[in-house]
DRENKE-942376 format. One line per 10 residues: number of its first residue (from 1); their letters; for each residue x, y, z of C-alpha. Coordinates in pm, whole numbers, plus 50000, padded with zeros to 5 digits. Layout:
BEGIN
NUM> a> X:Y:Z ~ ...
end
This chain:
BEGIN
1> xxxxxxxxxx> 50461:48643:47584 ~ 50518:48285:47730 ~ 50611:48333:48080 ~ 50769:48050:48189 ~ 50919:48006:47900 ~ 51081:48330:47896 ~ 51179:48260:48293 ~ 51319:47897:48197 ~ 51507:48025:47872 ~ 51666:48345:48091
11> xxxxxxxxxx> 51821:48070:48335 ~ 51978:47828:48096 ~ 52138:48112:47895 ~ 52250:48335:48234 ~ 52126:48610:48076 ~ 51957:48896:48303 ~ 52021:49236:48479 ~ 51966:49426:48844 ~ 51723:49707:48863 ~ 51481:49856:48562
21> xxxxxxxxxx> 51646:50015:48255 ~ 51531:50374:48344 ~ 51587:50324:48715 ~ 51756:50616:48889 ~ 52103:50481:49094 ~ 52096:50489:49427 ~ 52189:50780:49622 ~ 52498:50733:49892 ~ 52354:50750:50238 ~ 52514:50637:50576
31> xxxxxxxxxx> 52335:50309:50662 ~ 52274:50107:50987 ~ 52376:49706:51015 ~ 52111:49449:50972 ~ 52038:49268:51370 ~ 52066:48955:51281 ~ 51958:48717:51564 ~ 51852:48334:51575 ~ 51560:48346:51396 ~ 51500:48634:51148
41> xxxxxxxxxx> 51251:48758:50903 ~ 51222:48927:50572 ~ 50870:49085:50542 ~ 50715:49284:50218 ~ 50346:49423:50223 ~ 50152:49674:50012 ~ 50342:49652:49731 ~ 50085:49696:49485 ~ 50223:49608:49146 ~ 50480:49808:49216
51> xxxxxxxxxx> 50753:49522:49112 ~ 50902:49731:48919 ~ 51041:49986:49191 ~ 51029:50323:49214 ~ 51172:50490:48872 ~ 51158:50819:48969 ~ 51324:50774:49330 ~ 51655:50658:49361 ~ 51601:50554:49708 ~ 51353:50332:49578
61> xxxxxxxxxx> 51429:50207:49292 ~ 51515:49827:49320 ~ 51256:49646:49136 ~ 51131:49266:49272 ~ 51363:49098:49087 ~ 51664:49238:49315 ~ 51469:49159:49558 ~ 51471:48803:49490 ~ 51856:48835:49485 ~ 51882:49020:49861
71> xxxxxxxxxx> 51650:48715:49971 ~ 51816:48458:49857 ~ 52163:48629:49957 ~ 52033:48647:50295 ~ 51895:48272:50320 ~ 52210:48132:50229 ~ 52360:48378:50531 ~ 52160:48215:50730 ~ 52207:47887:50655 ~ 52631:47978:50645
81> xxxxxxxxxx> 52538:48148:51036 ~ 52339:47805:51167 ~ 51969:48048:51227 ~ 51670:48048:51056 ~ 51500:48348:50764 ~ 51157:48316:50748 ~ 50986:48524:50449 ~ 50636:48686:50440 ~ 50425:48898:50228 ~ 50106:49056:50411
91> xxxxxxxxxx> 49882:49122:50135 ~ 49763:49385:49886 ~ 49978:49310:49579 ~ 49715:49390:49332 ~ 49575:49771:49200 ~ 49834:50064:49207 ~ 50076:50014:48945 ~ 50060:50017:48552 ~ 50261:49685:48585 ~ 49904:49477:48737
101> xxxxxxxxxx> 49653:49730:48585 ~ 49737:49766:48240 ~ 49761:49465:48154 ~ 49474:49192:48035 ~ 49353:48995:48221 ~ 49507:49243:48516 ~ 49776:49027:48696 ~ 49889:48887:48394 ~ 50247:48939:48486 ~ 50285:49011:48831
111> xxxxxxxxxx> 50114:48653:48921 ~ 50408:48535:48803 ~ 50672:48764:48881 ~ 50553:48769:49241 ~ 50568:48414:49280 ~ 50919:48392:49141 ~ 51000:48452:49541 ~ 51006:48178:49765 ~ 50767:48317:50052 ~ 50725:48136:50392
121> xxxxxxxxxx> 50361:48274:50486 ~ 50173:48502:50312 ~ 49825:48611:50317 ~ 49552:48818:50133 ~ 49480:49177:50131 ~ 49169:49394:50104 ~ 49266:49461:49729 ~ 49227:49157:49641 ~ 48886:49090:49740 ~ 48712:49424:49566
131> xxxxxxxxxx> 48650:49235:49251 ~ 48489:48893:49192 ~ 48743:48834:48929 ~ 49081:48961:49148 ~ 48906:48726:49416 ~ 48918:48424:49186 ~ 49220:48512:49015 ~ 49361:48475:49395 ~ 49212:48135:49470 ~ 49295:47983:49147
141> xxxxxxxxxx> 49647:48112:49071 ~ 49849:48260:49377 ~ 49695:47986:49624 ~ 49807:47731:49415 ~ 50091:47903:49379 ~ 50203:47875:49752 ~ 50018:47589:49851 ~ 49975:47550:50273 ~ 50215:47891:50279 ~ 49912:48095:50176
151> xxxxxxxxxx> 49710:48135:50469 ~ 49297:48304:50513 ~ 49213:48261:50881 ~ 48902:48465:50850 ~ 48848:48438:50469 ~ 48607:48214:50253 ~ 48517:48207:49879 ~ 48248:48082:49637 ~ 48444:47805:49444 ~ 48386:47931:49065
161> xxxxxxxxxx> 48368:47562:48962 ~ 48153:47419:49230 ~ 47968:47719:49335 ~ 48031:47588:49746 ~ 48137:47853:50025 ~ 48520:47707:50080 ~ 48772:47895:50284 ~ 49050:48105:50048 ~ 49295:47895:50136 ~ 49438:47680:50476
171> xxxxxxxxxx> 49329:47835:50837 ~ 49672:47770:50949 ~ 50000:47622:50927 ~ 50242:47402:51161 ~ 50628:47353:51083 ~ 50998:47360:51279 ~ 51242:47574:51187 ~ 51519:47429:51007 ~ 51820:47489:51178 ~ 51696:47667:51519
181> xxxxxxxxxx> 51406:47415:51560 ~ 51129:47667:51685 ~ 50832:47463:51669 ~ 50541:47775:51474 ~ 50223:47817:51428 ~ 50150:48073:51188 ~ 49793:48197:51119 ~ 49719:48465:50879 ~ 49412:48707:50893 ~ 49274:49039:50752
191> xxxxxxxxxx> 49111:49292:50921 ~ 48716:49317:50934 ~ 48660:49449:50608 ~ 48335:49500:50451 ~ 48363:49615:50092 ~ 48456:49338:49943 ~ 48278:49156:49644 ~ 47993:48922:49750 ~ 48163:48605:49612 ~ 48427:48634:49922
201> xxxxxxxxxx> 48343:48669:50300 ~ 48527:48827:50555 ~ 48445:48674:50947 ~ 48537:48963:51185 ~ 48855:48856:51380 ~ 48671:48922:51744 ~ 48421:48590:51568 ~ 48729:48371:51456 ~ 48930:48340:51773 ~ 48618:48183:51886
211> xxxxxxxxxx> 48611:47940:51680 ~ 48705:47566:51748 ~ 48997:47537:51533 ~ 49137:47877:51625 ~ 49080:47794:52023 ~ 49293:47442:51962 ~ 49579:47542:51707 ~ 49695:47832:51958 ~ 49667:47637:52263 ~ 49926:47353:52141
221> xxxxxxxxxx> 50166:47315:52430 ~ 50424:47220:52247 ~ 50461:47544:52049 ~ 50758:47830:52105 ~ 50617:48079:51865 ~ 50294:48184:51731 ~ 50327:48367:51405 ~ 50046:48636:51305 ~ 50029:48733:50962 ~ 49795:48999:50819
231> xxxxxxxxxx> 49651:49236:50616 ~ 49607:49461:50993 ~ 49719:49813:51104 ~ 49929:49685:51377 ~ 49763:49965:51604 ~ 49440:49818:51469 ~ 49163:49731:51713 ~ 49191:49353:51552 ~ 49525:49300:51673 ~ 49467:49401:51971
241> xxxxxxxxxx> 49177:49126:52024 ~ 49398:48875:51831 ~ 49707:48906:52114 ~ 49461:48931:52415 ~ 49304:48609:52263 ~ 49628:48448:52181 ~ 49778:48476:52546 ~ 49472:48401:52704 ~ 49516:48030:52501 ~ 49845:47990:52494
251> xxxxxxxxxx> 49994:48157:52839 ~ 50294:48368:52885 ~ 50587:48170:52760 ~ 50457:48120:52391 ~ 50615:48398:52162 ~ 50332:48608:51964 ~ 50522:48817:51648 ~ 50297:49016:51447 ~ 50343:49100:51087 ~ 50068:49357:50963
261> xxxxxxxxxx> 49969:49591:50660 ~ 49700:49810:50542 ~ 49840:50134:50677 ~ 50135:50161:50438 ~ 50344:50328:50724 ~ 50655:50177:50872 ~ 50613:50091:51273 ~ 50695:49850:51535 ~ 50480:49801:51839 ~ 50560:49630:52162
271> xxxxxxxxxx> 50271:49452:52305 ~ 50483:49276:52634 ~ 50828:49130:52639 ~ 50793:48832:52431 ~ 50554:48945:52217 ~ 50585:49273:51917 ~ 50449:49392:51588 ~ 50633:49499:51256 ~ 50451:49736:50963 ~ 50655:49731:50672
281> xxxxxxxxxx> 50549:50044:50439 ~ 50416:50070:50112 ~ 50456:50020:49713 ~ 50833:49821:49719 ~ 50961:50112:49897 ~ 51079:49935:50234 ~ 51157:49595:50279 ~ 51092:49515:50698 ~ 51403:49320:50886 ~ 51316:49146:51223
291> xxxxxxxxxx> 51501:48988:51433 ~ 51490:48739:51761 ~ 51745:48669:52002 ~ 51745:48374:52240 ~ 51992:48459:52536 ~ 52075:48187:52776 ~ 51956:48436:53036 ~ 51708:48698:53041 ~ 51440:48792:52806 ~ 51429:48772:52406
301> xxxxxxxxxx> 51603:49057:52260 ~ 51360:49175:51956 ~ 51509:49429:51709 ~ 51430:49539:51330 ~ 51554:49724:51025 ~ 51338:49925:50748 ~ 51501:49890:50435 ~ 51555:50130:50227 ~ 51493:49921:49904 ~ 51777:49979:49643
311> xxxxxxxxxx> 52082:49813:49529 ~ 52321:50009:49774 ~ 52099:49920:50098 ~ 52069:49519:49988 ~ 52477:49534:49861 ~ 52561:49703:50195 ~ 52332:49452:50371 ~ 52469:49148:50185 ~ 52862:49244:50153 ~ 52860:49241:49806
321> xxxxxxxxxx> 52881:49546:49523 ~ 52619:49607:49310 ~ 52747:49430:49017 ~ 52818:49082:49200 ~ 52533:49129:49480 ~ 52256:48975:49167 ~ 52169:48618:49150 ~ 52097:48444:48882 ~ 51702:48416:48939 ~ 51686:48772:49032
331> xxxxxxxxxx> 51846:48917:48708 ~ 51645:48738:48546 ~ 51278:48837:48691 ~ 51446:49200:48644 ~ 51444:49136:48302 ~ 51096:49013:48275 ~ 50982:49288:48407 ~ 51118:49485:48189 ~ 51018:49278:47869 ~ 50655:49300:48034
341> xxxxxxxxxx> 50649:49719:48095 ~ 50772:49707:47718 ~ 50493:49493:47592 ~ 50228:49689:47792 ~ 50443:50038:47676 ~ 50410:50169:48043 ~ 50661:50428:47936 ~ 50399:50622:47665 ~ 50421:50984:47723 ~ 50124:51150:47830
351> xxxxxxxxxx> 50294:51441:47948 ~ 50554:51626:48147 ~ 50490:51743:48488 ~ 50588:52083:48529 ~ 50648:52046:48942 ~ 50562:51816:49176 ~ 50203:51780:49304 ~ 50191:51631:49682 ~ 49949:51399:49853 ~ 50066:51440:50179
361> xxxxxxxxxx> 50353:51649:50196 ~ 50215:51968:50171 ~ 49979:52146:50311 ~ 49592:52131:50138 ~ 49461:52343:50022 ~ 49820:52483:49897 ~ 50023:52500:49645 ~ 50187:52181:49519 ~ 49907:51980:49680 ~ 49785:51749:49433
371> xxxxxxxxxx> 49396:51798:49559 ~ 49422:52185:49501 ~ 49551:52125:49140 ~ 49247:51859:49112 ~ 48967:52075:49258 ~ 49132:52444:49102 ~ 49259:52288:48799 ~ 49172:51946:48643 ~ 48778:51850:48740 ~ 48663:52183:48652
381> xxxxxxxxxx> 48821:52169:48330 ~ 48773:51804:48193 ~ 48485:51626:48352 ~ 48188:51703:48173 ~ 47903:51543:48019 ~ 47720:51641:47677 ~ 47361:51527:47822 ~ 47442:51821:48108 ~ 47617:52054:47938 ~ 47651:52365:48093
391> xxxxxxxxxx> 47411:52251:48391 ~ 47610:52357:48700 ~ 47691:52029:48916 ~ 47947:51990:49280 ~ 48200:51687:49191 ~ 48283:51534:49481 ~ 48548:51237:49510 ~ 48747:51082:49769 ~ 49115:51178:49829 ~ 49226:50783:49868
401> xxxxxxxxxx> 49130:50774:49534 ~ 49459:50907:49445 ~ 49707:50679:49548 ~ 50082:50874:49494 ~ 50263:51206:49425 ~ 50293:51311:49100 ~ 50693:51398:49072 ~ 50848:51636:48823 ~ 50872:51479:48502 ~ 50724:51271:48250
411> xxxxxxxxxx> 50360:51137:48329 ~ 50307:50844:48158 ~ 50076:50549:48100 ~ 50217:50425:48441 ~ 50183:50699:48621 ~ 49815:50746:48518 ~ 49839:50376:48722 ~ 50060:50461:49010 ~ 49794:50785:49097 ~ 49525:50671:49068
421> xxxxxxxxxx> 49459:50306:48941 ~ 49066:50234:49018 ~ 48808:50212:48727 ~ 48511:50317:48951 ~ 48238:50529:48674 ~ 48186:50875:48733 ~ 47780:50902:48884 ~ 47521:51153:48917 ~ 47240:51258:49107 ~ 47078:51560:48913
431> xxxxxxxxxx> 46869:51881:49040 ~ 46973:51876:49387 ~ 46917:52169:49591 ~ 47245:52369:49586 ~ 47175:52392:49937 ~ 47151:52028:50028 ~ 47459:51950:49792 ~ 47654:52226:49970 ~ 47647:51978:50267 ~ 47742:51663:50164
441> xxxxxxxxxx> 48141:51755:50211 ~ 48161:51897:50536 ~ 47929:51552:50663 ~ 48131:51357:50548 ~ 48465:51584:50623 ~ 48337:51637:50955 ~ 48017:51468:51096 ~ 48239:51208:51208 ~ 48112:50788:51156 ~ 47748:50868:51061
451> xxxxxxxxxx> 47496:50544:51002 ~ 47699:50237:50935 ~ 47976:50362:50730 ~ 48366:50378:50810 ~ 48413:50757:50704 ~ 48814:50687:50743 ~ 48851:50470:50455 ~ 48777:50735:50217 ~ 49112:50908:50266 ~ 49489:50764:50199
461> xxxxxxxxxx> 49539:50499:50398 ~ 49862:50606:50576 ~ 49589:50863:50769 ~ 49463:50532:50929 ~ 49854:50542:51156 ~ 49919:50913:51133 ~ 49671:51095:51336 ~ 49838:51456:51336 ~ 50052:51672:51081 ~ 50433:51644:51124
471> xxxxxxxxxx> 50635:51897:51072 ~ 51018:51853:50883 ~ 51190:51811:51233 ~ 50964:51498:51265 ~ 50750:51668:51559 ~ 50512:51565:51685 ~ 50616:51217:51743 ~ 50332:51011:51671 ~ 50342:50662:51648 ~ 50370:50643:51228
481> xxxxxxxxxx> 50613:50723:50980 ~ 50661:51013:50742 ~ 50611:50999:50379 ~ 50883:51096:50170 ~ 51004:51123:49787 ~ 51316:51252:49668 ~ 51433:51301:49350 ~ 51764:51190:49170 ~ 51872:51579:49181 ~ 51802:51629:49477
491> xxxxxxxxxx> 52056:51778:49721 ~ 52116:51689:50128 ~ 51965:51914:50417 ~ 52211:52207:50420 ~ 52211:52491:50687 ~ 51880:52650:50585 ~ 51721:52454:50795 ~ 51706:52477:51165 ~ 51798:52149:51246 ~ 52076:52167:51002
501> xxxxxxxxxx> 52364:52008:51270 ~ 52141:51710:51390 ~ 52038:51669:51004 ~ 52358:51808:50749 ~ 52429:51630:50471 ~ 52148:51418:50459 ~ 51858:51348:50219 ~ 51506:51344:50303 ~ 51352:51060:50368 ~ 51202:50836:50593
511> xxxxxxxxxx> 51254:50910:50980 ~ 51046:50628:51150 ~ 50877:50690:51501 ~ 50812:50372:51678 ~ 50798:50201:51991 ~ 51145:50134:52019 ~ 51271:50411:51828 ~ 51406:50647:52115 ~ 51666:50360:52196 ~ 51739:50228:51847
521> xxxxxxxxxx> 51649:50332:51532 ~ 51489:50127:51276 ~ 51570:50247:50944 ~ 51858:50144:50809 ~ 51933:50446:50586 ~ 51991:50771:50738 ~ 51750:51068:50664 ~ 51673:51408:50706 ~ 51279:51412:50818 ~ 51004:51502:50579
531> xxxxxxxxxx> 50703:51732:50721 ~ 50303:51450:50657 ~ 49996:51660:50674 ~ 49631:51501:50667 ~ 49389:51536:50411 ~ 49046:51566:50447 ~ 48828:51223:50348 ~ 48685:51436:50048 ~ 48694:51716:49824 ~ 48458:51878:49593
541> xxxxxxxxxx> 48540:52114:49277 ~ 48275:52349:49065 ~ 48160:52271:48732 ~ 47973:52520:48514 ~ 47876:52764:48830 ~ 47907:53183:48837 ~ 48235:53280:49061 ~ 48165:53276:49418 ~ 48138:53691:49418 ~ 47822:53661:49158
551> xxxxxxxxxx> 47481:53825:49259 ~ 47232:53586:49450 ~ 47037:53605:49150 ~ 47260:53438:48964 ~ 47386:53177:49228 ~ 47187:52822:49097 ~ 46905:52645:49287 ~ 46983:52309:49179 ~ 47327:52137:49117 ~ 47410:51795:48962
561> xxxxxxxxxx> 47617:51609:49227 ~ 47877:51441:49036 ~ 48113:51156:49207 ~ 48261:50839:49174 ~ 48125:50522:49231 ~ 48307:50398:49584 ~ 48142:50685:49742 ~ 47817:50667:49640 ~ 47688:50517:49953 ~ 47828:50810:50155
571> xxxxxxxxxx> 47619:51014:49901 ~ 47320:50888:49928 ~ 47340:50821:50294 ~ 47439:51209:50368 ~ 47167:51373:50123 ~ 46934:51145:50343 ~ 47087:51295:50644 ~ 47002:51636:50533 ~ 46655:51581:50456 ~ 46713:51469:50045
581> xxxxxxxxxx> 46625:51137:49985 ~ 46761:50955:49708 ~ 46687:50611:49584 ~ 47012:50446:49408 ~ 46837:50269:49127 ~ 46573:50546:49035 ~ 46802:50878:49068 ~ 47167:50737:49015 ~ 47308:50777:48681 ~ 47617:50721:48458
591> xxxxxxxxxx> 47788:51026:48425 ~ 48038:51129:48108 ~ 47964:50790:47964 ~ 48117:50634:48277 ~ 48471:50742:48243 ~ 48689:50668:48547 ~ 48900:50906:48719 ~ 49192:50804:48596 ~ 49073:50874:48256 ~ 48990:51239:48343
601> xxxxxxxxxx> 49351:51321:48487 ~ 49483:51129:48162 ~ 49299:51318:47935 ~ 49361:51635:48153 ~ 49718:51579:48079 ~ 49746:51499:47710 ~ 49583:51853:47683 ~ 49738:52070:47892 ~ 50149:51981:47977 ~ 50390:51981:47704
611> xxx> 50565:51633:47625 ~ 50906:51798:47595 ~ 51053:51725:47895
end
């Protein structure tokens, strides 16, 4: 498929369309006015090859091309209104979506679909960076892509070509607004990651604002506004030393805005009264609104909007309909996208989903969690290994390994992608004492940061803001957002519940919690709350051992300890802490011929759920 061909073709003839083929319409929901102020911004993060939108959630379901249309709507709005719309994209845009991961080389679409929008700043993610090849695909076709609007303030790369240390891409960028004239400086970091691939290098943030470069850009007098763009938590401890460094340069009358990532919650944080923070969720499913106001008098008046992203929310937001809210250039990416899931037949059935299976909106262990019907169900049943058969073995796997809910319906190619995307091989350690192995999960459930690994990182990453369970009235208020799904049947909060006169006649969704919150509300679409409970980091299942009321007898000495690659470390590390050592090179090996875990639940599925859906 020639790509920009196809693109070039699609605009001469004006052919195109809004939203995906199989996209579910949106559902009618009362929605809150955009806050438009003098200088505004559109920001997208997390989206994770998920350009397609959401095709099983009509809330959701606007793909990227329509979002090319609400952006360029909005920028001719702005240029009609005399202020300024600044677009950014925080990172992560790889690894989570059969759109990026099914195809070959991975990216071979969405490099281009992405960059079909005209971004203002963007940065990298920690995605991007796991693999050397993801790495390089980076630096050699979405740098060039954006030129000095792609920005790694902490970030370097081996050149493929030259084989020199070079930074990712420009430390930092300088412009003036068009029509407001706010003299920016925008820099664009990622947190202090340490998995990456050993052809990139991540400097800690707490090491870059020392550096000479950093120190000078951010102490320019003649700046207004200092833009920070990153692949952060904005709760994150980085961001933290980022604005206390920041201020201490540049003084008190210099505005600091914060765009972050990572988390995939929604959030706004207010750091002092010309200085904030906006988190714009996850996977395509919000698209963050902030905006500035300069009074003649008084201080700056920040505000934002999460956006719901479908075609009512960006028609409403826009004053168009749905059929004449689509430009040109968006229509068309819409039907690139489409031409692409057909030529990578995302849509092949692998099964139909009886119910849905939760991440984080039930309770685990439960029913309808998604790690009970993994540990009670699938790894039991379909991970095994003809070299070990019948040896009893403890597999034990991360629960940020699966990335989304699997909803009612048909499972397909894609959504073997959208839950759980990552090719890590399934590895062994064998004959450890059942004893020792019985310890590994609650160590690493429980025995908090042990040694030099981040424990936190092995659940979903929307744990990282949530700290606590939330029940459906949205209580406790913590700082984060709820996670939510709904399906196109589904039907608005009715009087079973027992908020049902704050909440009637509206569908679930999300409810955002934030530092301005109590006064006005961020989202733009009205919900009814939806309950978040936390996972645990990891989870182990059985394989091949006597039911837990056998004999003693009959209870195993030695188990293999099955898991997948990413943990390892934590593995090893915990045997070691309970007295089993293990050397990686000697006692590691491939197990089930290194399938991935996405190829157990795939072939877990073909067996067992009918395709008549």
């Amino acid at each position: 498929m020639a790509l920009r061909g196809l693109f070039t073709l699609a605009l001469l003839c004006g052919a195109g369309r809004a939203v995906q083929p199989s996209a579910p319409s949106p559902l009618p929901a009362p929605l809150r006015h955009l806050p438009w102020g003098n200088l505004n911004f559109l920001h997208s993060t997390d989206t994770h090859g998920w350009h397609a939108g959401h095709l099983q959630e009509p809330f959701y379901s606007a793909d990227w091309g329509d979002y090319i249309s609400f952006a360029e709507r909005l920028r001719q709005k702005a240029e009609d209104d005399g202020v300024d719309l600044i677009l950014i994209d925080t990172g992560d845009r790889v690894e989570g979506n059969g759109l990026y991961d099914a195809s070959d080389p991975q990216g071979k679409y969405t490099s281009e679909v992405f960059r079909q929008q005209e971004m203002d700043v963007i940065c990298s993610g920690n995605h991007e960076l796991y693999k050397k090849h993801t790495a390089e695909r980076e630096y050699l076709t979405t740098v060039p892509n954006y030129g000095d609007r792609y920005l790694a303030s902490n970030i370097d790369i081996i050149d493929p070509e030259s084989g020199a240390r070079v930074p990712l891409a420009r430390r930092y960028r300088k412009w003036t607004t068009r029509n407001q004239g706010v003299r920016t400086l925008a820099v664009g970091f990622l947190f202090d990651f340490t998995g990456n691939y050993n052809n990139t290098f991540v400097q800690p943030v707490a090491e870059t604002v020392k550096e000479t470069w950093f120190r000078h850009a951010v102490a320019d007098p003649d700046l207004d506004l200092i833009l920070v763009v990153g692949h952060v938590g904005i709760r994150m401890k980085e961001y933290t030393t980022l604005y206390r460094a920041i201020r201490r340069l540049a003084g008190p009358r210099v505005i600091i805005q914060f765009f972050g990532g990572h988390t995939h919650v929604r959030d706004f944080k207010v750091y002092d009264s010309r200085s904030t923070a906006l988190e714009s969720g996850r996977y395509m499913e919000t698209v963050g609104f902030l905006s500035m106001t300069f009074p003649e008098k008084g201080d700056i008046v920040f505000d934002r909007r999460y956006i719901d992203s479908n075609l009512l929310s960006y028609s409403h937001h826009t004053g168009l309909t749905p059929s004449t809210f689509p430009t040109a250039r968006g229509a068309n990416v819409s039907s690139y996208i489409a031409e692409a899931r057909s030529a990578l037949d995302l849509d092949s059935l692998y099964g139909c989903a009886p119910r849905d299976y939760w991440l984080n909106r039930v309770p685990y262990p439960g029913n309808g969690s998604i790690i009970s019907w993994l540990e009670e169900e699938v790894l039991p049943d379909a991970v095994h290994d003809e070299d070990r058969k019948g040896v009893p073995g403890l597999i034990i796997t991360n629960t940020g390994a699966m990335r989304f809910d699997i909803l009612k319906g048909p499972f397909t190619k894609d959504t073997m992608f959208i839950v759980s995307p990552f090719t890590n091989e399934l590895r062994y350690i064998k004959d450890v004492p059942r004893e020792k192995a019985m310890g590994i999960l609650p160590l690493i459930n429980h025995g908090g940061h042990f040694l030099d690994l981040e424990v936190d990182v092995l659940a979903p990453p929307q744990q990282l803001a949530q700290r606590g369970d939330m029940l459906e009235d949205g209580l406790p208020g913590a700082q984060a957002p709820l996670q939510s799904s709904i399906h196109p049947d589904q039907t608005p909060l009715g009087a079973s519940s027992p908020h049902a006169d704050k909440w009637r006649g509206l569908y679930p969704g999300y409810t955002t919690h934030d530092d301005a919150s109590r006064e006005k509300p961020g989202d733009d679409t009205l919900h009814s709350p939806l309950p978040f409970h936390r996972v645990p980091n990891v989870f182990q299942a059985a394989l091949n051992s006597p039911p837990a009321s056998s004999p003693s007898d009959e209870v195993p000495e030695n188990v293999d300890v099955i898991f997948n690659a990413f943990i390892e470390p934590y593995i090893i590390l915990a045997l070691a802490f309970l007295g089993e050592h293990v050397d990686s090179e000697r006692d590691v090996g491939v197990y089930a011929a290194g399938r991935s875990f996405s190829d157990v639940i795939a072939e877990w599925v073909r067996t067992h759920w009918s395709k008549a859906c």
